[in-house]
N, C-alpha and C positions, 0 to 999 in steps of 0.2 A: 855325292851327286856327280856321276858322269859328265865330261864334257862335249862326248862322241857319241855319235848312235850309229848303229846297225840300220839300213833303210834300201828300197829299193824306187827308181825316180824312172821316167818315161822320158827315152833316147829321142831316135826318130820311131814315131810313130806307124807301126804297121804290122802284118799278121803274126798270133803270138806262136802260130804253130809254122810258120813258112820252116821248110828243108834247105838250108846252105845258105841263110842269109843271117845277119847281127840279128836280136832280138830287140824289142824298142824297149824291153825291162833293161834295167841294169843295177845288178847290188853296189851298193857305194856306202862307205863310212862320210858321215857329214856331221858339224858340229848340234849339239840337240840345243833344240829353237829355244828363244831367250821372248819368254811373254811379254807385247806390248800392254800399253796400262789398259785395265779391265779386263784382261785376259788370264785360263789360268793355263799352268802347263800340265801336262798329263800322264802317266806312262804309262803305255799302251798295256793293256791284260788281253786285248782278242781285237781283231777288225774285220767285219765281213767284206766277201769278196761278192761286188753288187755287180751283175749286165754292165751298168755305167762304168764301171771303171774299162769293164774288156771295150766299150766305145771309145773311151779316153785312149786307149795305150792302141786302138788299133786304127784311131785315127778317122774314125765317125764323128766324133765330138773332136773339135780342131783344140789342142791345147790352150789355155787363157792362161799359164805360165810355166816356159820352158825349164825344161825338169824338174814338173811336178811330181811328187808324191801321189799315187793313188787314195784310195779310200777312204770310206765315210761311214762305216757301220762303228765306228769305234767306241771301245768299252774299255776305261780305265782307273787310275787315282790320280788325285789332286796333288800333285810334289808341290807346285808352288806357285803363288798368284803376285800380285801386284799391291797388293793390300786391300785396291775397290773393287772387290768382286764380292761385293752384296753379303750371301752367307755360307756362300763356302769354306771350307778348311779343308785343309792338307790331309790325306787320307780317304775323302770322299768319294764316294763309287759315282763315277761322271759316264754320260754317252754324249759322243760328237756326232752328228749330222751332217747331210748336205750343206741344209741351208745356211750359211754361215754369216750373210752380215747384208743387212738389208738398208736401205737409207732411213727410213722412220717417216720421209717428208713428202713423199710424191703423191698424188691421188689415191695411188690404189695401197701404198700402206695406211694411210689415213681413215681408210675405209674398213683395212679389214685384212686386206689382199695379198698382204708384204710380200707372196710367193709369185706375186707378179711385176716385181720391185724394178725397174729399170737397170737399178743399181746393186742389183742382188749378186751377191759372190759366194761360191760353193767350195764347200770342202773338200780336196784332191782332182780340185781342179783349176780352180782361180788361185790355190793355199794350199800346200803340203796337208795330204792328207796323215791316214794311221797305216801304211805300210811302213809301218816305223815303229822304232821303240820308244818314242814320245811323238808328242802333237801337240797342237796348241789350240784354247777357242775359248771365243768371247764369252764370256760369264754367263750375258745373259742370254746366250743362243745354248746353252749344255744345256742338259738333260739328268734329274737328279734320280739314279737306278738304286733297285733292292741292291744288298749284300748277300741276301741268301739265294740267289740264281747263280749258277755260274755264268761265266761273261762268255764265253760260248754260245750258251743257249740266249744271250740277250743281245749279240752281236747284229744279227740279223732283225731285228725289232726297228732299229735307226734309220732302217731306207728301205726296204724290202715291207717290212709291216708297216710301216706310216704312207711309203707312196701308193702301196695296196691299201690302205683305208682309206685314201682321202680318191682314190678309182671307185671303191663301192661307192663311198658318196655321192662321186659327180653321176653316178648310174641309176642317182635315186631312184634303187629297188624299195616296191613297196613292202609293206610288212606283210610276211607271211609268203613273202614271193617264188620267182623262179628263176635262179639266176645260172648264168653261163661264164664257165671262168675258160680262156682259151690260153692255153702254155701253163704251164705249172710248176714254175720252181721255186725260188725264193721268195719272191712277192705273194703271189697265189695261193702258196698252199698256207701262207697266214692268212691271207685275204679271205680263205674259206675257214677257218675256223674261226671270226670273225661273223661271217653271214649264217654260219649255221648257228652259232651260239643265238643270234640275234630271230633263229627262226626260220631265215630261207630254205629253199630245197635248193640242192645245188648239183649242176651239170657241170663235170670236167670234160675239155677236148684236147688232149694233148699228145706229139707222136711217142713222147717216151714210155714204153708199157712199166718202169719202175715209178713213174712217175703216176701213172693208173693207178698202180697197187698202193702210190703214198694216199691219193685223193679218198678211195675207198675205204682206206684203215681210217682217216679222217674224219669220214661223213658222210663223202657226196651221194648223191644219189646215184648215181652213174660218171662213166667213164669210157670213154672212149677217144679215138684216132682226131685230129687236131680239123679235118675237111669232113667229118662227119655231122649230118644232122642229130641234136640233142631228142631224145625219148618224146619231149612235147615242146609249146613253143615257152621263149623266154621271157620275161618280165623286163629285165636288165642283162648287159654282160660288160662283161672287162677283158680287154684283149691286152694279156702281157704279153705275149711271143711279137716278138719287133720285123709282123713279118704281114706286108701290106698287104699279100696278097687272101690274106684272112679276113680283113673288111666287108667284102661285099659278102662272104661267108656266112660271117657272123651277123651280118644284118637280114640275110634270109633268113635268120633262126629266128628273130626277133617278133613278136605276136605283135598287134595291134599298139603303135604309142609305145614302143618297147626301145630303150634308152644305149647306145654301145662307148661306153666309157673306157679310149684308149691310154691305155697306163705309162707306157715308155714314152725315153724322154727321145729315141731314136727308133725309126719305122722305117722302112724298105719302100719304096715306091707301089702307089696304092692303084689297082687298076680301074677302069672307067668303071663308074656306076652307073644302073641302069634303073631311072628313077623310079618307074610303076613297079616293078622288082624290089628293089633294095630299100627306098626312101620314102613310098608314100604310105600312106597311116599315119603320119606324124610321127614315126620314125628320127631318130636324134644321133647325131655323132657328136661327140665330147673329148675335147684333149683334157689332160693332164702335167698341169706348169709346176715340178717341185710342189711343197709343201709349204703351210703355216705353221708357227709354233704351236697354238692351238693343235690343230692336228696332230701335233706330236705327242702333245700332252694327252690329248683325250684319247689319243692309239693305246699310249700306255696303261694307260688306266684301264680301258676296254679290256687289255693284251690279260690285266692281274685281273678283271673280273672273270673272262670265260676261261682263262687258265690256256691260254695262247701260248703255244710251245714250238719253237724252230726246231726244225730234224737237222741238223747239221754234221756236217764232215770237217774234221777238224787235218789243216797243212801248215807244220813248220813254218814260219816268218821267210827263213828260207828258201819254201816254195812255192814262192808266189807267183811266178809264172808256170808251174807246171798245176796251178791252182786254176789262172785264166783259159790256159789250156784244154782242162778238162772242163772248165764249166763252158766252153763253144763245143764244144764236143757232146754237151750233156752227158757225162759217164755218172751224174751223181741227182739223186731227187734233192728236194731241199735248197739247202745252202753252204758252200763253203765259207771256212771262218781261219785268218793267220793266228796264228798262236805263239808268239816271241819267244 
């Protein structure tokens, strides 16, 4: 068992692509993390590269601890635990999460809620994520994955599919509906083979034309430009693009009583609404706080019943910055995933 890892941690904070200035990434050798009790440790096999992290490292999302570790899609084995970590063993196919450690005792975990936890702390960002060759996470917050997927294809499941499933949700599309997914990368184009498996028709709006041709190999019904109106009107939508000014957009699409479930955890200044326009019918706007474990659980399960598959690109450990790089840039449909 190594006592070093290979990792890349967030400087100061700021654009990944600037010309002549430091980068906020930086590759660093740091000792590999020593599991507090109930925790096990991990060694990374793949970790996807989520929006939220290029928030964290470009300084949308203010750091909750100085040089953090990124990432949260992480897919690994079990090297070694504590001894009270329930029923895991050494060897285990584990996925680490966001959500990493919720208090148990407030109102709203009480209820149901834990992703609205007060005291809720997240993975690569309050806690050294998986742009690393090990990681560490509470027992009972992993996630217990197939052996027969490569972690590649399941990297992207841990944030990208579960914060996309619990966006349908809050959108309560009805069955058999009509839905609008707006931006289509990583979150999305799971989010859509989800709603079509489950039935809906599905409208994409998105400006990347590779990212068209992902929707369409998919499913959707149509495809088109990201300020376009959809073919007819919507049931529901979900707006992954972190770009406010798609709001009133997407709520013109919206038919009678039609639901707009914003998915990011970071959105662009939203402009004035104009209520007989955009709001009245009973019209709804809906954020999205993190996830439940539930949600996690019931994603995946969903994920192995319609046979939910990430298109993924697969970057060196690395290149991780020339990872966050292209994915602001959009050069890539899908999702990028590091690869140790």
């Amino acid at each position: 068992m190594p006592t070093m890892m290979r990792a890349w941690r967030v400087t100061t904070p700021g654009p990944v692509d600037a010309s002549g200035a430091a980068p906020p990434l930086e590759r660093v050798e740091i000792p590999v993390p020593a599991p507090l009790p109930g925790e096990l440790l991990v060694q990374v096999e793949a970790c996807g590269v989520c929006r939220t992290d290029l928030h964290v490292t470009e300084g949308d999302l203010p750091v909750h601890r100085d040089h953090v570790v990124p990432g949260h899609e992480i897919v690994g084995r079990v090297v070694a635990g504590d001894g009270a970590v329930g029923d895991w063993s050494v060897g285990d196919r584990v996925g680490i999460a966001w959500l990493r450690h919720t208090c148990g005792r407030c109102r709203w975990c009480t209820r149901g809620d834990e992703n609205l936890c007060p005291y809720a702390r997240f993975t690569g960002w309050h806690a050294d994520g998986g742009y690393a060759e090990y990681a560490t996470v509470r027992a009972d917050y992993a996630y217990r994955l197939p052996d027969d997927v490569p972690a590649v294809d399941l990297a992207p499941l841990l944030c990208a599919g579960i914060i996309g499933f619990r966006a349908l949700r809050r959108a309560a599309l009805p069955e058999g509906g009509r839905l609008g997914l707006y931006g289509f990368g990583g979150s999305a184009h799971l989010c859509a083979q989800v709603a079509i498996g489950e039935g809906a028709t599905v409208h994409v709006l998105t400006r990347e034309p590779a990212a068209q041709r992902l929707a369409l190999e998919l499913g959707a019904a149509s495809a088109a430009g990201a300020y376009d109106a959809p073919p007819e009107p919507l049931d529901a939508a979900v707006l992954f693009a972190p770009v406010g000014d798609l709001v009133p957009v997407t709520l013109r699409a919206l038919d009678r009583g039609g639901i707009l479930s914003i998915a990011g955890i970071h959105l662009s200044d939203v402009p004035p609404l104009v209520y007989e326009e955009d709001l009245f019918y009973e019209k709804e706007i809906r954020s999205v706080t993190a996830n439940t474990r539930d949600d996690g659980r019931t994603f995946l399960a969903l994920a192995e019943r319609h046979g939910v598959r990430a298109t993924t690109h697969a970057y060196r450990l690395d290149d991780a910055l020339g990872a966050l790089r292209d994915l602001k840039a959009g050069r890539f449909d899908g999702a990028a995933v590091l690869v140790p």
